[in-house]
C-alpha positions as CSV (number, residue, x, y, z in Angstrom):
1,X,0.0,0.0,0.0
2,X,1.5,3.1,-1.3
3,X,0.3,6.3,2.1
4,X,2.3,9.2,1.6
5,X,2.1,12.9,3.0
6,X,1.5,15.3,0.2
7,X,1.3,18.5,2.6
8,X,1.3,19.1,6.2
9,X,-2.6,18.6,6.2
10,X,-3.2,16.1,3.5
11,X,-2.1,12.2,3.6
12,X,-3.5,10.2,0.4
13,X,-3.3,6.5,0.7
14,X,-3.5,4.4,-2.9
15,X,-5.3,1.2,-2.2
16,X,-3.5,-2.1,-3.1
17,X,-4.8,-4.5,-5.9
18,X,-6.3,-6.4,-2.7
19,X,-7.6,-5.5,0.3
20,X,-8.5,-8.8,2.3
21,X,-7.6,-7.0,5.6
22,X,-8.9,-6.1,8.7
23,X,-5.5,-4.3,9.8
24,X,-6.2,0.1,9.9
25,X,-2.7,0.4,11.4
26,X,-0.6,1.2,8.3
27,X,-2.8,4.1,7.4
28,X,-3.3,5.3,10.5
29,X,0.4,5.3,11.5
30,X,1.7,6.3,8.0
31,X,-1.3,9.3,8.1
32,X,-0.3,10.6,11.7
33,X,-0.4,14.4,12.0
34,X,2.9,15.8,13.6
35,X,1.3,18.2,15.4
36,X,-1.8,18.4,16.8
37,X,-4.2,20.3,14.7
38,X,-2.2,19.2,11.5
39,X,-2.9,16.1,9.2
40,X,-7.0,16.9,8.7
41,X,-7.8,14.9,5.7
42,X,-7.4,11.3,4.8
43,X,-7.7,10.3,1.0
44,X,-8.1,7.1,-0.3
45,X,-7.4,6.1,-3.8
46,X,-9.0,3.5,-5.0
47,X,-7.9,3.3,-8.9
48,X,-5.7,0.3,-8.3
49,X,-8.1,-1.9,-6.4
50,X,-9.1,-5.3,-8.2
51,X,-10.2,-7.6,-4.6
52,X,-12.1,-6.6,-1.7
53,X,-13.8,-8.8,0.9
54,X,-15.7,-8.5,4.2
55,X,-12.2,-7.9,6.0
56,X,-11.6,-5.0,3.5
57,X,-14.7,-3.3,3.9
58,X,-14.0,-4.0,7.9
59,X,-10.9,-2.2,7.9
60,X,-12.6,1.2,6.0
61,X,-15.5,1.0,8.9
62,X,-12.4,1.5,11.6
63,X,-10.4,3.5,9.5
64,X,-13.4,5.9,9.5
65,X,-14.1,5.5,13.2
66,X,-10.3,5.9,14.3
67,X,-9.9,8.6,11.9
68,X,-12.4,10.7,13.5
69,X,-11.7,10.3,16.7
70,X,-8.0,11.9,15.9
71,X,-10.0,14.6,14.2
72,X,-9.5,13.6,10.5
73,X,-11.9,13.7,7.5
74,X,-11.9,10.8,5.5
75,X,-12.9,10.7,1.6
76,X,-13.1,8.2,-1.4
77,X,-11.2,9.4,-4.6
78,X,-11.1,7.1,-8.3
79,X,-14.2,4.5,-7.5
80,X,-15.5,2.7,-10.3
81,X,-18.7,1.5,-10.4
82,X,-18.4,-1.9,-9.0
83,X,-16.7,-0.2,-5.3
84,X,-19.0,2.7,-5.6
85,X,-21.7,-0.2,-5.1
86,X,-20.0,-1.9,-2.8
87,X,-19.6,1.5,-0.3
88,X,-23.4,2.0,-0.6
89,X,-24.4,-1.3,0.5
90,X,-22.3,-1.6,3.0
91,X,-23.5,2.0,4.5
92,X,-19.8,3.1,4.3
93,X,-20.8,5.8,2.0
94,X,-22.6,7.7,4.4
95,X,-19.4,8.7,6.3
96,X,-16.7,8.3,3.3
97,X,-17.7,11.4,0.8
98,X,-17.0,10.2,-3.0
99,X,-15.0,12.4,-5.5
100,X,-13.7,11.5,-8.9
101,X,-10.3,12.6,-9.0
102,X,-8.4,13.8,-6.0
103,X,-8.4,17.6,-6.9
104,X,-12.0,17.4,-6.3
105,X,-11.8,15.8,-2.7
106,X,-9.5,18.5,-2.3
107,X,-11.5,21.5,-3.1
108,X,-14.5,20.2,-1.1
109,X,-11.9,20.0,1.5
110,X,-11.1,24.1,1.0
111,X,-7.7,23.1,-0.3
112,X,-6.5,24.5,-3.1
113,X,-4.3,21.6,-5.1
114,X,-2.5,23.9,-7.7
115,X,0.5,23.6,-5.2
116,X,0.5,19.9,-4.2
117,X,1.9,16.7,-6.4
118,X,-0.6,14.7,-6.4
119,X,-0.1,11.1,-8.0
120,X,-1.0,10.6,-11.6
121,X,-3.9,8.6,-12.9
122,X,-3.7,5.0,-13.5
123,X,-5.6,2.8,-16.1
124,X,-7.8,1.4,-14.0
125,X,-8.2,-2.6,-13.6
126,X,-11.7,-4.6,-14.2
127,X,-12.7,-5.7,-10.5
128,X,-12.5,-9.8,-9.8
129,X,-14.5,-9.8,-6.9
130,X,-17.7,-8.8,-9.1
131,X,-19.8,-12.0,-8.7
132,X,-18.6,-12.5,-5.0
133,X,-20.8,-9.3,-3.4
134,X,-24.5,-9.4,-3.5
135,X,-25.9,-7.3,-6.5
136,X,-28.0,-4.2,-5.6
137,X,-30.0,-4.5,-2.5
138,X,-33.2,-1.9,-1.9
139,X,-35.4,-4.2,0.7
140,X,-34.5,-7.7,1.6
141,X,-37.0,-9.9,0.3
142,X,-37.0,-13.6,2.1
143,X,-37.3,-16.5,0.2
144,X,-39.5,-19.2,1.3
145,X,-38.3,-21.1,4.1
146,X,-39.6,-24.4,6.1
147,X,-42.6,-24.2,7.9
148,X,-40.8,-24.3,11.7
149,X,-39.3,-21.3,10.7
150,X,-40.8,-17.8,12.1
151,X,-39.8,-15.9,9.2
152,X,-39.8,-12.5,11.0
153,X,-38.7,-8.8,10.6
154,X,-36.8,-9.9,7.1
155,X,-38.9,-8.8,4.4
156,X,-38.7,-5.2,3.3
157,X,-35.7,-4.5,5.9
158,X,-32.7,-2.1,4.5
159,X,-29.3,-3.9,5.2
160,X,-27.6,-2.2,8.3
161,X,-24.2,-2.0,8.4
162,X,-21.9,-1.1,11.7
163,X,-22.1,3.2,10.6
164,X,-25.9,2.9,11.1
165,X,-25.9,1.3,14.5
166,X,-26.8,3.1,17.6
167,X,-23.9,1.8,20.4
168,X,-20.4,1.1,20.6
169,X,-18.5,0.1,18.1
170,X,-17.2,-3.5,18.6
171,X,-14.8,-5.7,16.8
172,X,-14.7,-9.3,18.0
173,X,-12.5,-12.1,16.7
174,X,-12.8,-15.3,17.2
175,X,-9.8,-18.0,15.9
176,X,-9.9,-21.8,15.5
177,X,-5.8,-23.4,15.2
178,X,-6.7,-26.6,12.8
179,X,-3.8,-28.7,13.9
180,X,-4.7,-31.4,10.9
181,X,-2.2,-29.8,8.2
182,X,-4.1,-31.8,5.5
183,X,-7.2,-29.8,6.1
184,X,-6.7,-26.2,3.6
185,X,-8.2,-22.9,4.5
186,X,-10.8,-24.0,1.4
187,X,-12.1,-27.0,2.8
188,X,-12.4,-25.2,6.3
189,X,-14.8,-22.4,5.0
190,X,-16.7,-25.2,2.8
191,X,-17.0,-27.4,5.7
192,X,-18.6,-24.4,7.5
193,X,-20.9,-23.1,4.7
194,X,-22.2,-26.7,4.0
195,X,-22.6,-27.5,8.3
196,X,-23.7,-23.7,9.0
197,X,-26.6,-24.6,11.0
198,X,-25.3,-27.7,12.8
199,X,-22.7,-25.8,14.2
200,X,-25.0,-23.5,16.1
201,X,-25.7,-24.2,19.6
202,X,-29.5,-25.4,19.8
203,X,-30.8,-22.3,21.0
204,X,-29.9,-20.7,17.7
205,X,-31.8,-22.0,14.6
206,X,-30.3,-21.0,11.4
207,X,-32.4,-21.9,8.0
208,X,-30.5,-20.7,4.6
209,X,-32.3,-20.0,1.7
210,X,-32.0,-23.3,-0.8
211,X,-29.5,-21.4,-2.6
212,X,-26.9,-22.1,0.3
213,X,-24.3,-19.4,1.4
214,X,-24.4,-17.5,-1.9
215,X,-24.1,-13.8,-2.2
216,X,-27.4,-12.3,-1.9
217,X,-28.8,-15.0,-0.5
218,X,-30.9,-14.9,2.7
219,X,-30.8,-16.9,6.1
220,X,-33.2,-16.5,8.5
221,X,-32.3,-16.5,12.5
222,X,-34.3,-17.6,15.5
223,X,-33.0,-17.7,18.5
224,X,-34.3,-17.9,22.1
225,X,-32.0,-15.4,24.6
226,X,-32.5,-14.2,27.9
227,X,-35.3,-11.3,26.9
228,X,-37.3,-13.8,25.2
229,X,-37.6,-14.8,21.8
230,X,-36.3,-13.1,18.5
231,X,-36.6,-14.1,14.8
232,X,-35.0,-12.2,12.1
233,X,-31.8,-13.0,9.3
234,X,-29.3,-11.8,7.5
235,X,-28.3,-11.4,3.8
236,X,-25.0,-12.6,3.0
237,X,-23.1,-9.7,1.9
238,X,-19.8,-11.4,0.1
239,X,-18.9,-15.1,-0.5
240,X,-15.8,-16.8,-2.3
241,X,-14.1,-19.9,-1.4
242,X,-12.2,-18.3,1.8
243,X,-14.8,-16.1,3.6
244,X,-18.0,-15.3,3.7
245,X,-19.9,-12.1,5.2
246,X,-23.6,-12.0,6.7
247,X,-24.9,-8.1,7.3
248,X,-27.6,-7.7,9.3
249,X,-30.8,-6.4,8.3
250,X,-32.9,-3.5,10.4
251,X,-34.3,-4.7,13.6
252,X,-31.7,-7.2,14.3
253,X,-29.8,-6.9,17.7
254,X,-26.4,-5.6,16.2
255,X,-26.0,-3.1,13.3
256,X,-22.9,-4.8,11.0
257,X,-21.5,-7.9,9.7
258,X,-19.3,-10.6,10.7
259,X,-17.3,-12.4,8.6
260,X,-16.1,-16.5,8.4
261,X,-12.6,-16.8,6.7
262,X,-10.0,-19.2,6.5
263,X,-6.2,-18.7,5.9
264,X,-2.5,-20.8,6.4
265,X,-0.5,-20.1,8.8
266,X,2.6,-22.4,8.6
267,X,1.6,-25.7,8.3
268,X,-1.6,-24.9,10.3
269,X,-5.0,-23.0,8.9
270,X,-6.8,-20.8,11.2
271,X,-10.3,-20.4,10.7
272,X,-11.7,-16.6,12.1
273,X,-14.9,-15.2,12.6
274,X,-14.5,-10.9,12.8
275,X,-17.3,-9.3,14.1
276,X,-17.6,-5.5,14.0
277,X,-21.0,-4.0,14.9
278,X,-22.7,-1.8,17.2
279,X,-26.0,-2.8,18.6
280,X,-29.1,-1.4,16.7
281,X,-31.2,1.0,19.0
282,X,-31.0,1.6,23.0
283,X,-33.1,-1.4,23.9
284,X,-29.9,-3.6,22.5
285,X,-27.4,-1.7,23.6
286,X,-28.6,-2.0,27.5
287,X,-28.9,-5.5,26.9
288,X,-25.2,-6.4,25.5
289,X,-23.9,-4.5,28.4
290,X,-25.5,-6.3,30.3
291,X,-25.5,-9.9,29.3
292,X,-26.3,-10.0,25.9
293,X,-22.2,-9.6,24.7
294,X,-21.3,-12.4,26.9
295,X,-24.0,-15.0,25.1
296,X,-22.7,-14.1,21.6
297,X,-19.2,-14.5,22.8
298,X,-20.6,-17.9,23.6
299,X,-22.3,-18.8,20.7
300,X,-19.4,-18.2,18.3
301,X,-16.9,-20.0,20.8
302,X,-19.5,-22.8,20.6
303,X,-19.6,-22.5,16.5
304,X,-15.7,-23.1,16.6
305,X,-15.7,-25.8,18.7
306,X,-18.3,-27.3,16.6
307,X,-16.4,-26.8,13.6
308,X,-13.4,-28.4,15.2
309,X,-15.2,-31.3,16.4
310,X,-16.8,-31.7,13.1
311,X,-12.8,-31.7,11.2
312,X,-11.7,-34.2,13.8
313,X,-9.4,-32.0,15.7
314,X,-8.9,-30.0,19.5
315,X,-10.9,-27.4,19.7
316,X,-8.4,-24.8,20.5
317,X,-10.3,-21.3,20.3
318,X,-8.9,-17.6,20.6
319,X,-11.0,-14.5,21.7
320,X,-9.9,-11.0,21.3
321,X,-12.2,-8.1,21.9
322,X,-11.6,-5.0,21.1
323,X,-13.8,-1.3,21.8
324,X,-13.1,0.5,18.4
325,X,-15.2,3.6,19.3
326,X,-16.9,3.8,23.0
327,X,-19.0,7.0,21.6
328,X,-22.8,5.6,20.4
329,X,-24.6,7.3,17.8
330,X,-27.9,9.3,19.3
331,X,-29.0,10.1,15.7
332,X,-29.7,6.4,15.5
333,X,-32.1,6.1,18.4
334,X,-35.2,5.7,16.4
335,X,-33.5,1.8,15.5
336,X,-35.9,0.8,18.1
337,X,-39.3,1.1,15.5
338,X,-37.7,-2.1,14.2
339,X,-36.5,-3.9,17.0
340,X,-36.6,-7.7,16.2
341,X,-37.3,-9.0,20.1
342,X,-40.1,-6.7,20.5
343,X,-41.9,-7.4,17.4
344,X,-41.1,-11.0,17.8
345,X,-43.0,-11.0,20.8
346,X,-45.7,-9.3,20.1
347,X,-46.2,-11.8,17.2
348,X,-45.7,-14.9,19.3
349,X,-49.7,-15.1,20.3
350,X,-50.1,-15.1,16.9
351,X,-48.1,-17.7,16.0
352,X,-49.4,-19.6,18.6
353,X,-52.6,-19.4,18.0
354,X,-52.0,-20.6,14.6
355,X,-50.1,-23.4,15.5
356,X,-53.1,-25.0,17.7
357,X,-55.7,-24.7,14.5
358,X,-53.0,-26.5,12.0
């Protein structure tokens, strides 16, 4: 990744051919101001880009977040088509203004560019990850699922991403050590997509859509927790043969994505799960500080050591929190017209009702 300081106020950082990272250090470190007041604006160019996954688009969320806690703007300069989609339906456009050439992030910066080098234009490359992210998404729209399924606060949702949650921003990773060298990072995320919902623990009822884990695709959640019941899904966001990311829709208790990749590490491969969200509305973010972070640190632990049992070897499982912005977003408090739990309860009569005249 090619970061360099073009003035005392300006850093512009030229995106690799891949970005399959979760890691904001580089920037961050390469973009720190000298003195305090200096180093205001953060560019990104994204000309040379070609791959981007869930781990990518998790590392512009904490850019974003870090950045502006050090007091810096953030902006999006050379996006084709393809990444211009891919910021919208993430949300990351709604924090990370996009500008065709870098003169024009400038200007709207107040900058005048006449004085600064700024790096040439490239011939851009076709994007590979095309057929990997889910095409355009206005409402979710679930597919039909079996008949135990509740089926709830899916249809017509927006996807929610972690810059539209309400609380803090959390990233939480969770790490399996394969110890069976013969099993590849490939087999480990098709072993997961195939076994998704025999891996959960059986409070937590996944049902994918027939089309499997496919981009686009939707899988509906229900899942019994302390506060009572809740069904809802989520649309899987990106998929390729070593991740996979689920988003969440509106309603659901967290506001982001979390994504399932595997990768070698010597001899070994380490399967991850990276979570970064914020809980949806006030009702959510009492309850994770509460007890509700402590049950879905248990329920991906439990995933893990499912998956390990299930490839025949120790289940020896990592877990490292970590509070990327303690700040929530009041804007955000009206999350709580969709809240999943609440509207799952309110339906249950309902449902019960209809289950005693089938």
């Amino acid at each position: 990744m090619n970061i360099r300081k073009v003035s005392d106020e300006v850093c512009i950082a030229e995106m690799p051919a891949e970005l399959l990272d979760h890691d904001e250090e580089p920037i961050l470190k390469s973009c720190a101001p000298t003195e305090p007041g200096r180093m205001r604006h953060i560019i990104l160019d994204f000309s040379l880009l070609e791959r981007m996954n869930g781990l990518g688009a998790s590392m512009l969320v904490k850019l974003d977040a870090r950045a502006r806690q050090r007091g810096q703007q953030l902006a999006a300069c050379r996006v084709n088509e393809h990444y211009h989609h891919v910021l919208e339906v993430t949300g990351l456009q709604r924090h990370l203004p996009i500008y065709e050439r870098p003169e024009d992030a400038l200007a709207a910066a107040g900058i005048t560019s006449s004085h600064i080098e700024l790096p040439a234009p490239s011939n851009r490359p076709e994007p590979q990850d095309m057929e990997n992210w889910t095409g355009p998404v206005s409402r979710m729209k679930a597919p039909p699922f079996p008949p135990e399924a509740w089926n709830r606060n899916i249809n017509g949702r927006l996807a929610v991403g972690p810059v539209n949650g309400f609380g803090q921003l959390w990233q939480k990773i969770y790490r399996l050590k394969v110890s069976d060298p013969a099993i590849s990072p490939e087999q480990a995320i098709r072993e997961m997509k195939e076994n998704f919902p025999s891996l959960q623990p059986e409070y937590n009822r996944f049902y994918p859509s027939p089309a499997g884990i496919r981009p686009g695709e939707i899988v509906a959640i229900d899942s019994s927790t302390p506060g009572g019941p809740v069904s809802t899904g989520v649309l899987v966001l990106y998929a390729d043969d070593l991740s996979f990311t689920f988003i969440t829709p509106q309603g659901h208790p967290e506001s982001g994505w979390v994504t399932f990749s595997a990768s070698r590490s010597g001899e070994h491969t380490i399967v991850q799960i990276l979570g970064l969200a914020r809980a949806n509305d006030p009702v959510y973010e009492a309850a994770f500080r509460t007890i509700g972070s402590k049950i879905q640190i248990k329920i991906w632990t439990y995933v893990l050591t499912s998956l390990a049992s299930h490839l025949g070897v120790p289940a020896e499982v990592t877990v490292a929190p970590t509070l990327v912005d303690r700040r929530v977003q009041w804007s955000q408090m009206s999350n709580v017209w969709y809240n999943a739990q609440i509207r799952t309860l309110l339906y249950a009569p309902f449902r019960g009702l209809g289950l005693l005249r089938r």
